[in-house]
N, C-alpha and C positions, 0 to 999 in steps of 0.2 A: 134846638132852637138857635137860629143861627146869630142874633143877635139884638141889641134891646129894641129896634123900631120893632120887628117881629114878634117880640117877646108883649109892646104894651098893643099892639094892633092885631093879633091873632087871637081870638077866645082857648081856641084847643091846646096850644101852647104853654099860654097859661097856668091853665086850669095843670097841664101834665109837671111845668115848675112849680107850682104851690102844691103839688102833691108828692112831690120828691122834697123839699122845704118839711113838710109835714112825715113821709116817713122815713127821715133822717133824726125827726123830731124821737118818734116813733120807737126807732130802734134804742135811744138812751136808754127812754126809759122800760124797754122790756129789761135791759141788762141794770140797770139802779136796782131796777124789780127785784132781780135774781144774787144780788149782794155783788155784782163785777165791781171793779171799779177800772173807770177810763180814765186811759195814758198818752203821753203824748210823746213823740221820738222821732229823734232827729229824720229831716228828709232827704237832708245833703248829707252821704257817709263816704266816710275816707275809701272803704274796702268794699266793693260791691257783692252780693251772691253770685255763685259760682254752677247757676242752671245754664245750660249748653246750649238750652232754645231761646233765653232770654238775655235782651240785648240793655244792659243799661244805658242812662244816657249819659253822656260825660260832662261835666261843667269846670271853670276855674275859676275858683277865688283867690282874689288877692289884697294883703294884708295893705295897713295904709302905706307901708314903703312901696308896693306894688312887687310885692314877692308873691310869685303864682303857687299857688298848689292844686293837684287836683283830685275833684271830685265826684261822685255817683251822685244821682237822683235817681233813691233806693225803688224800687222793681215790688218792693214789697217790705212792710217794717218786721217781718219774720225774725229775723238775726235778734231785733232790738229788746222783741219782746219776750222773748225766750232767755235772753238774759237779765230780764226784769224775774222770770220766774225762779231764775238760778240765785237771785238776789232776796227769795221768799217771798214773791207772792204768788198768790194763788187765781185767782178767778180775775182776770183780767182783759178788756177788749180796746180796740183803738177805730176810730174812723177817720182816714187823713188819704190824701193824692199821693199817688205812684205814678209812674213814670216806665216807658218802654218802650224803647226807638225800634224803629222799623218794623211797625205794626200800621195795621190798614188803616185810612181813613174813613169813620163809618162803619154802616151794618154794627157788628158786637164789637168792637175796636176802635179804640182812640188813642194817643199817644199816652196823653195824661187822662187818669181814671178815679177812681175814688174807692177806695178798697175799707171793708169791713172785717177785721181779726179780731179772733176771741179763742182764749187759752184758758183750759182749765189743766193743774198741777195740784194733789193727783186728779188724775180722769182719766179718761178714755175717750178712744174715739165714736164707741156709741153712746154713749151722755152729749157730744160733739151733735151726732143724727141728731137725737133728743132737743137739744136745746134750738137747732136748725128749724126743726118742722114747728116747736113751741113760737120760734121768733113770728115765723110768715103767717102762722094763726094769729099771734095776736096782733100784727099789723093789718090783717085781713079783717078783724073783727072791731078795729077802730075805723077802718075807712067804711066797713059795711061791705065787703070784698069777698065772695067763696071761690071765684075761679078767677088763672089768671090767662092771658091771652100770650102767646107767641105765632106771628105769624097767622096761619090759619090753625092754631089747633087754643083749643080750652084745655083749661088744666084744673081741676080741682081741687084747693089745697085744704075743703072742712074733712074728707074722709081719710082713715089711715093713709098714712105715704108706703111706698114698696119699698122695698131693701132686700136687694140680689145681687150675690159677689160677680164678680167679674166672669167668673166658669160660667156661673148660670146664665147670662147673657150672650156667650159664645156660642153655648149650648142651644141655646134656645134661638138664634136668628141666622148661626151660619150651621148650626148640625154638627158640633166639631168638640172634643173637650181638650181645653186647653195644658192641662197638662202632659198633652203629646206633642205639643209648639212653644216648649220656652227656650229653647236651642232658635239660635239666630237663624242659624241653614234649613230647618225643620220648617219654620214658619215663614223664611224665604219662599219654600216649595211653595207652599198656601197658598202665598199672596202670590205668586206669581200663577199657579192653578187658577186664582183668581183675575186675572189679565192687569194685575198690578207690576208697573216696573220696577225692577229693585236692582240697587247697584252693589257692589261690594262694600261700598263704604257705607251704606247702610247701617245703623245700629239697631238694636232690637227693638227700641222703641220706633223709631222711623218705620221700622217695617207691620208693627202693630196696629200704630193710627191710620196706613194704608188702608188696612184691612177695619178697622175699628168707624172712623169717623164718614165709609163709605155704607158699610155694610150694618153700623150698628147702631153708633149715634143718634140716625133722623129716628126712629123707635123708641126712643130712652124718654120717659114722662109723657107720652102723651095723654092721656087719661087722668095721669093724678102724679106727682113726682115721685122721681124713684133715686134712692143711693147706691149705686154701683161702688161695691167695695172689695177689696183687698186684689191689688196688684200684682202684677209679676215682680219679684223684687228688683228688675232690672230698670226700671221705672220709678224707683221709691227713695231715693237719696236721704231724705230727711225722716224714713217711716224708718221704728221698729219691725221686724220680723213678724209673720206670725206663728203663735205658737202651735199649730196643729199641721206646719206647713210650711218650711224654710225656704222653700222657693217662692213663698206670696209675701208680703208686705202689707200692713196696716196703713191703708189710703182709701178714702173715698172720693168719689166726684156728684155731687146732686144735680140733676136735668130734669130740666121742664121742659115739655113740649119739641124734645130736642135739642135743648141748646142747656151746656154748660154753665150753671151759674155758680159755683161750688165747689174749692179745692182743700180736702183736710188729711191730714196723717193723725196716727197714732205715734207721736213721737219718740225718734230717736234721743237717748240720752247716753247714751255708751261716744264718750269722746273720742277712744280710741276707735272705734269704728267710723265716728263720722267725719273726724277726720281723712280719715282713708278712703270716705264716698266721698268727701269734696273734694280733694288732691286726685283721684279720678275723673270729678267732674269737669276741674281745672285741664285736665291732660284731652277728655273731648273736645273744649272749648277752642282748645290749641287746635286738634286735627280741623276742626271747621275753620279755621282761619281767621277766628275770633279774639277780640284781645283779651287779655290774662292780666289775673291781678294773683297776690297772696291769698291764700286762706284765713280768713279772718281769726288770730290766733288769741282775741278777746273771746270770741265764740267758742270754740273753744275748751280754755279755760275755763267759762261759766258752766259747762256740762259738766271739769274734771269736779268746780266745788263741790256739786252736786246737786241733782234735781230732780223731784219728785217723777212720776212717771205720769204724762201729759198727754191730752187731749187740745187737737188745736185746726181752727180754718181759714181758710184767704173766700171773705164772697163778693162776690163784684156790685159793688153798689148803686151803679148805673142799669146794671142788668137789672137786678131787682126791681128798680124803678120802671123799668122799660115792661115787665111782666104786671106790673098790678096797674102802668097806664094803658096798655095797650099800642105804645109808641112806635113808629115804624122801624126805627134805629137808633141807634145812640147819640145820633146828633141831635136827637129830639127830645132828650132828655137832659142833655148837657148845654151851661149857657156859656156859648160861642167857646165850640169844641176848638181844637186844633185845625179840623177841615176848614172849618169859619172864619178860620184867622190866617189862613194861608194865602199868597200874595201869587 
């Protein structure tokens, strides 16, 4: 909605903000329900995350002498609330704006977004599935909702959901099993057998989504949503291992109708390893030509005190909205997005 004349002289408009208004409401209290309790955490942070495709935004604040320092508009409150867990607690969720530069105007992307995270310590990341598919039922069963819309497809979220790792979907859409392509050059051949370009500076990820977001993604929920889980670990920065399987990683992603709404790990708590995936992450960042900060060495720290083994997910809270209205995009859910406001 692009802005308030719009917003009081359009019925459809409307009706799609007091529905986002309502399940923002919505979401509270499924999580009050379930004994969470909501947090709140900083949005401007000194040290930003250290993901290779994600661009924070910079800001400067200056104190009243006008001494500048500078700052992130955090990408995601992940850091923050993972160190709430290391601090004991347990069952914890946040709804608050994120921020990420140089993303599209529109369609699923906005600069600023509105993100929903929930951690449970201990957990897992399937009590995480669990509590996912619980929330969108019972926000479905207060609006009176059983299916949602993307685009052209319906999705129906009253019957079981799917959950199939990431093999199974390889498997199943390109004919291929992936543990013969976790070698960067091996799944170079693929994707390039697939009339995909790929350069040497390629990383394994870059060369996956190639192959992933062309050949696999538009398939993922259309019928009814599904969790594609456990990763290549070269993809998993923040995830635990899994146990039956050193080369995958505990991650999911949940899709509806094709489209991403849903990013969770089985969390990393071993410091001294994630350490050593951030300070890698830091050294991609560098090869992209990307600016570089510390390693957040609060972060850290909070893992070395100690922390239960955790279940946790980033879901885009505008998407969600945009699924139970039927909205054509993101600006039609967001009041006077970024694109709206640009000159």
């Amino acid at each position: 909605m692009s802005n308030w004349s719009e917003l009081k002289n359009n019925p459809r408009l409307k009706k799609i903000y007091n529905t986002r208004i309502e399940i923002i409401k919505l979401i509270r209290e499924f999580f009050w329900s379930q004994n969470f309790v909501e947090t709140d955490t900083p949005i401007a942070v000194k040290l930003a995350s250290q993901e290779p495709y994600l661009n924070p935004l910079p800001i400067t604040i200056h104190d009243p002498y006008g001494k500048a320092e500078n700052f992130y508009l955090r990408t995601s409150p992940e850091y923050s609330l993972k160190k709430l867990l290391a601090a004991g607690y347990e069952k914890i969720f946040e709804i608050g704006k994120c921020f990420r530069d140089y993303e599209s105007f529109g369609g699923n992307h906005n600069t600023e977004f509105t993100m929903l995270e929930w951690y449970r310590a201990p957990g897992t990341y399937q009590e995480i599935m669990d509590d996912t598919e619980n929330l969108f039922r019972f926000i479905g069963e207060k609006l009176n909702v059983n299916s949602l819309t993307y685009k052209d497809k319906t999705v129906s979220i009253s019957a079981a959901w799917d959950r199939l790792s990431v093999k199974e979907v390889w498997q199943q859409f390109i004919g291929v099993n992936l543990d013969n392509y976790l070698e960067t050059d091996k799944l170079a051949e693929l994707a390039q057998s697939k009339g995909c370009t790929v350069s040497k500076e390629d990383a394994y990820e870059d060369i996956f989504y190639k192959i992933f977001l062309n050949e696999i993604e538009p398939h993922l929920g259309v019928a009814k949503p599904v969790f594609i889980y456990d990763y290549p670990v070269q993809m998993t920065s923040l995830s635990r291992l899994c146990e039956y399987d050193n080369r995958y990683a505990e991650r999911f992603e949940l899709y509806m109708g094709g489209l991403e709404v849903a990013n969770a790990f089985g969390e990393l708590t071993d410091a001294t390893e994630q350490e050593k995936k951030l300070e890698e992450d830091k050294e991609k960042r560098k090869q992209l030509g990307k600016p570089v900060w510390p390693v957040d060495k609060d972060f850290i720290a909070a893992l070395k005190s100690g922390m239960a083994p955790a279940g946790g997910i980033a879901l885009g809270v505008d998407r969600m909205v945009g699924l139970f209205t039927g909205a054509k995009d993101i600006n039609e859910v967001i009041f006077q997005s970024v694109n709206d406001q640009r000159t």
